[in-house]
TORFIDREN-536227 format. One record per residue: x, y, z of N, C-alpha, C in turn; residue in one letter. Coordinates in nm, 4 decimals. Example, Ala and Ser with C-alpha at 12.3 -4.5 7.8 and 13.67 -1.06 7.14 Angstrom:
% residues 2
nu,nv,nw,cau,cav,caw,cu,cv,cw,r
1.3190,-0.5690,0.7800,1.2300,-0.4500,0.7800,1.3200,-0.3300,0.7800,a
1.2850,-0.2250,0.7080,1.3670,-0.1060,0.7140,1.2900,0.0030,0.7870,s
***
This chain:
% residues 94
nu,nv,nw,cau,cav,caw,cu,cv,cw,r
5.4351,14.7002,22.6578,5.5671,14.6705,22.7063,5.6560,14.7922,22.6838,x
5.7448,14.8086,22.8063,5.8300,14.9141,22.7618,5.9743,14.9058,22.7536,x
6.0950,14.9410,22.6801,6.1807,14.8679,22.6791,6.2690,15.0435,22.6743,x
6.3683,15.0166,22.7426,6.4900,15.1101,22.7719,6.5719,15.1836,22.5989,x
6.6094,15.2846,22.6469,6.6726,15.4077,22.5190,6.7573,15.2831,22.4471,x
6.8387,15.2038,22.5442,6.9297,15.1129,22.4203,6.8537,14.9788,22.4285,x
6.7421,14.9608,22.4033,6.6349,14.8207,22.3960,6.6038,14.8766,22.2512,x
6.5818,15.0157,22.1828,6.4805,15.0605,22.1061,6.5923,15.0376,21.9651,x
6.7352,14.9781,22.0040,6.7928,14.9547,21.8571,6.7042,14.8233,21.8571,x
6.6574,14.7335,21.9247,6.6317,14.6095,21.9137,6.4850,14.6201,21.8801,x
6.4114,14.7140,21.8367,6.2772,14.7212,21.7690,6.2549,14.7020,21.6197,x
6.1852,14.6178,21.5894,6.1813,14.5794,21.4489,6.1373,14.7388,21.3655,x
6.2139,14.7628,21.2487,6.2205,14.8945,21.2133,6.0564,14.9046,21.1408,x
6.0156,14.7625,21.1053,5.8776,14.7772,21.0467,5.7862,14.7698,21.1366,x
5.7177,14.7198,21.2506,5.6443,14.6963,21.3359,5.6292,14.7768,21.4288,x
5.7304,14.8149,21.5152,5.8134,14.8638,21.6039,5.8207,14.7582,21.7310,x
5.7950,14.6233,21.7403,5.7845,14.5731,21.8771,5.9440,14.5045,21.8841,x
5.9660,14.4497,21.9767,6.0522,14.3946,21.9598,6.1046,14.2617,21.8497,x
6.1820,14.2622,21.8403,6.2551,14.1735,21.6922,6.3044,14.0521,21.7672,x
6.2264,14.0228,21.8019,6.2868,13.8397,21.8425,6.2936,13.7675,21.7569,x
6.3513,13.6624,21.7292,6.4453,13.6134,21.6194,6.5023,13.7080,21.4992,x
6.5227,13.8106,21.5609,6.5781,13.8895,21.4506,6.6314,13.8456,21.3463,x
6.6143,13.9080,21.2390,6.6959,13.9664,21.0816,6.7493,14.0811,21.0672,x
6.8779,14.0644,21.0465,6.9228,14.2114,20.9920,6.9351,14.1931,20.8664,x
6.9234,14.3584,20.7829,6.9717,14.3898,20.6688,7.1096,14.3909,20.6731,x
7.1296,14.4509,20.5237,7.2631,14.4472,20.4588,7.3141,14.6282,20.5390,x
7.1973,14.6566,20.5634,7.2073,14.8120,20.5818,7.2173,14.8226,20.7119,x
7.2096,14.7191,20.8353,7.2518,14.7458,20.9656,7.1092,14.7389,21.0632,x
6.9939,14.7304,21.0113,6.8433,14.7652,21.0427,6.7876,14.6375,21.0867,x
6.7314,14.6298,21.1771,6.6440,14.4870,21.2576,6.5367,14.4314,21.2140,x
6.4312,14.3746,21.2100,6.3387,14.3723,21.1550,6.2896,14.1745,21.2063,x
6.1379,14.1487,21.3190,6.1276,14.0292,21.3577,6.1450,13.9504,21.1986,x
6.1601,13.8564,21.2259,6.1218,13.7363,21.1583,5.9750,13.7342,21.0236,x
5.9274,13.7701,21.1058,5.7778,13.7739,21.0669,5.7064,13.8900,20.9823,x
5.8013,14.0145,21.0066,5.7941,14.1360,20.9002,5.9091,14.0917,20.7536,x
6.0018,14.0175,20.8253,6.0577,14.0271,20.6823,6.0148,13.8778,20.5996,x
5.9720,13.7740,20.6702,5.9026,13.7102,20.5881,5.8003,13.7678,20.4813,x
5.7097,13.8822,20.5475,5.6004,13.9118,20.4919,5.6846,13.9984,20.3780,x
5.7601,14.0544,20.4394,5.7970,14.1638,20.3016,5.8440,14.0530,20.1743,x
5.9165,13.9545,20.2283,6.0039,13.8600,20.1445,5.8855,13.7919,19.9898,x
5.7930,13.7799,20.1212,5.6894,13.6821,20.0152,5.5991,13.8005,19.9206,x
5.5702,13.8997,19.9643,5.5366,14.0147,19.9380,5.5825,14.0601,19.7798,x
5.7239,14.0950,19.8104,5.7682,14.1125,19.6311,5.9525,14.1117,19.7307,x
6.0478,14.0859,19.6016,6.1680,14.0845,19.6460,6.2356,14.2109,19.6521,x
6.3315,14.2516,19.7022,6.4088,14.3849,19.7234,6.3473,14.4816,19.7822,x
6.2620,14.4712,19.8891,6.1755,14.5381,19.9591,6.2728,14.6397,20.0138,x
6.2066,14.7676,20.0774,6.3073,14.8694,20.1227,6.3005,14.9352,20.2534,x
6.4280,14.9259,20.3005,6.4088,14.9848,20.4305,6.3382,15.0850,20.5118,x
6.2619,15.0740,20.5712,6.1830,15.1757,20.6414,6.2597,15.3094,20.6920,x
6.3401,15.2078,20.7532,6.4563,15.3669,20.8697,6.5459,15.4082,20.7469,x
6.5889,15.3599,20.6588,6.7048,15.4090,20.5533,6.6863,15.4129,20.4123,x
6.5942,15.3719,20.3584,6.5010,15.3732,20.2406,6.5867,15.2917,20.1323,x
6.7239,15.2031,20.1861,6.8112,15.1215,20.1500,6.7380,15.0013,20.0581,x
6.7333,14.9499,19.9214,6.6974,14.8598,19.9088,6.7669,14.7044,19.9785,x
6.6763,14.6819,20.0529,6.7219,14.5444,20.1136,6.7789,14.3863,19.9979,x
6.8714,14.3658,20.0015,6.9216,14.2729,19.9048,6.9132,14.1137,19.9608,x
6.9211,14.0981,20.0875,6.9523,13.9982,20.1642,6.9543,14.0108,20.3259,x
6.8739,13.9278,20.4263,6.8715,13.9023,20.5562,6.9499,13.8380,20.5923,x
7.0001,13.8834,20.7133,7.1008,13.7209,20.7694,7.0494,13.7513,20.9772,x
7.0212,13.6154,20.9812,7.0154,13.5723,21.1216,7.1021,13.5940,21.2089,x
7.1038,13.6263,21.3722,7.2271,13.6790,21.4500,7.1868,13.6061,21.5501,x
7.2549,13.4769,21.5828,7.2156,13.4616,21.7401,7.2871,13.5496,21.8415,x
7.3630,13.6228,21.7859,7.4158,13.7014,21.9238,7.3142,13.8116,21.9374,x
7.2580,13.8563,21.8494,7.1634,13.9415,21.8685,7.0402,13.8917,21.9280,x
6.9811,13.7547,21.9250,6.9051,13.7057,21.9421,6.9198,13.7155,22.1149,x
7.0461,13.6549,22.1540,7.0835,13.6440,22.3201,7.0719,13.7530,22.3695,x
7.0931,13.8628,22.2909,7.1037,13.9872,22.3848,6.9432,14.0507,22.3723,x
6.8762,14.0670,22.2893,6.7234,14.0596,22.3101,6.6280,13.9875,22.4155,x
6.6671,13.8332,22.4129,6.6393,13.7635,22.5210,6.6851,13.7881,22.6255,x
6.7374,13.8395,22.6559,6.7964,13.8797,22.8063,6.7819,14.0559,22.8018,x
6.6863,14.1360,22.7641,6.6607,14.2723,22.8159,6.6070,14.2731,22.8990,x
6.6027,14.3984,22.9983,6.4709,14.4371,23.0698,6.3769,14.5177,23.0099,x
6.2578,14.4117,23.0369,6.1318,14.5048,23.0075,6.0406,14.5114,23.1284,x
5.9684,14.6091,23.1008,5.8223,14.5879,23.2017,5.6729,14.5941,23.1515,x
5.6196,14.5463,23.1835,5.4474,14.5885,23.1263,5.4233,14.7194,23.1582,x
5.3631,14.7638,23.0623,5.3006,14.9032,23.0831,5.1641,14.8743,23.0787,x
5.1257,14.7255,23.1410,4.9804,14.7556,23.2037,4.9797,14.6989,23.3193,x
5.0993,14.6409,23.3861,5.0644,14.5609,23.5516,5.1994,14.6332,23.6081,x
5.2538,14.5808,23.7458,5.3658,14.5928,23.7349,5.5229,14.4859,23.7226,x
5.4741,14.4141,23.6529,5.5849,14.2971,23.5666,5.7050,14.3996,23.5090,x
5.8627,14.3417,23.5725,5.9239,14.3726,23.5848,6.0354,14.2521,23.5479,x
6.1241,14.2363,23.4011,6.1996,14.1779,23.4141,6.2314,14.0684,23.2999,x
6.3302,13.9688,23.2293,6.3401,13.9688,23.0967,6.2673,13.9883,22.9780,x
6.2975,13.9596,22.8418,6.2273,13.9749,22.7648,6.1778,13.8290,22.7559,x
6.2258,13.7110,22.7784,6.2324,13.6022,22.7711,6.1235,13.5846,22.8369,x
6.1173,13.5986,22.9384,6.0325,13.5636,23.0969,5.8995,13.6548,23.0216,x
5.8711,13.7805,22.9975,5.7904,13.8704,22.9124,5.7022,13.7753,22.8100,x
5.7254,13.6924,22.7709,5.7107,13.6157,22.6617,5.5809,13.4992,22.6918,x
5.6101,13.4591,22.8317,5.5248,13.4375,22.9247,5.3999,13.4762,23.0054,x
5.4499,13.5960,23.0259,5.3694,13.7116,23.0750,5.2213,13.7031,23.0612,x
5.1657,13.6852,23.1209,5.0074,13.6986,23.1053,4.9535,13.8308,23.1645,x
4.9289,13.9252,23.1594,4.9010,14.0343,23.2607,4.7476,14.0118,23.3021,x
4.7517,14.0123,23.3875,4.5888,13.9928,23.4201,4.5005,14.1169,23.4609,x
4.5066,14.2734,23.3734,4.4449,14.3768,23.3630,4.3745,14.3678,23.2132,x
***
């Protein structure tokens, strides 16, 4: 999947894919659901990848969430063209 110069704040800073249901840090940094669970259960005060910030606390954004769900992306293996939402769906058949 490929996602546009201002899609790439919306990349989880640990993974790099996109951060759907995002978490942000205290430090401004994205990170899915599912990386910071792992870090969470992992050990506590885990540290930022992009800022080397010890992370103190996550908090949920649905506005961030809406605006993720509604990017354009495309496959970079067919030519699928069009939300991230709809993407989610996506079956590529290559």
């Amino acid at each position: 999947m490929v996602v546009d110069k201002l899609g790439e704040f919306y990349l989880c800073k640990k993974c790099k894919k996109i951060a759907f249901a995002a978490v942000s840090a205290q430090c401004g940094h994205l990170f899915c659901s599912t990386c910071a669970e792992e870090s969470d259960n992992k050990h506590k005060g885990s540290i930022c990848p992009a800022c080397n910030q010890k992370i103190k606390h996550l908090t949920f954004s649905i506005h961030e969430r809406d605006i993720i769900r509604r990017m354009d992306v495309k496959c970079s293996a067919c030519n699928f063209n069009g939300k991230y939402f709809e993407f989610l769906d996506h079956i590529c058949k290559k």
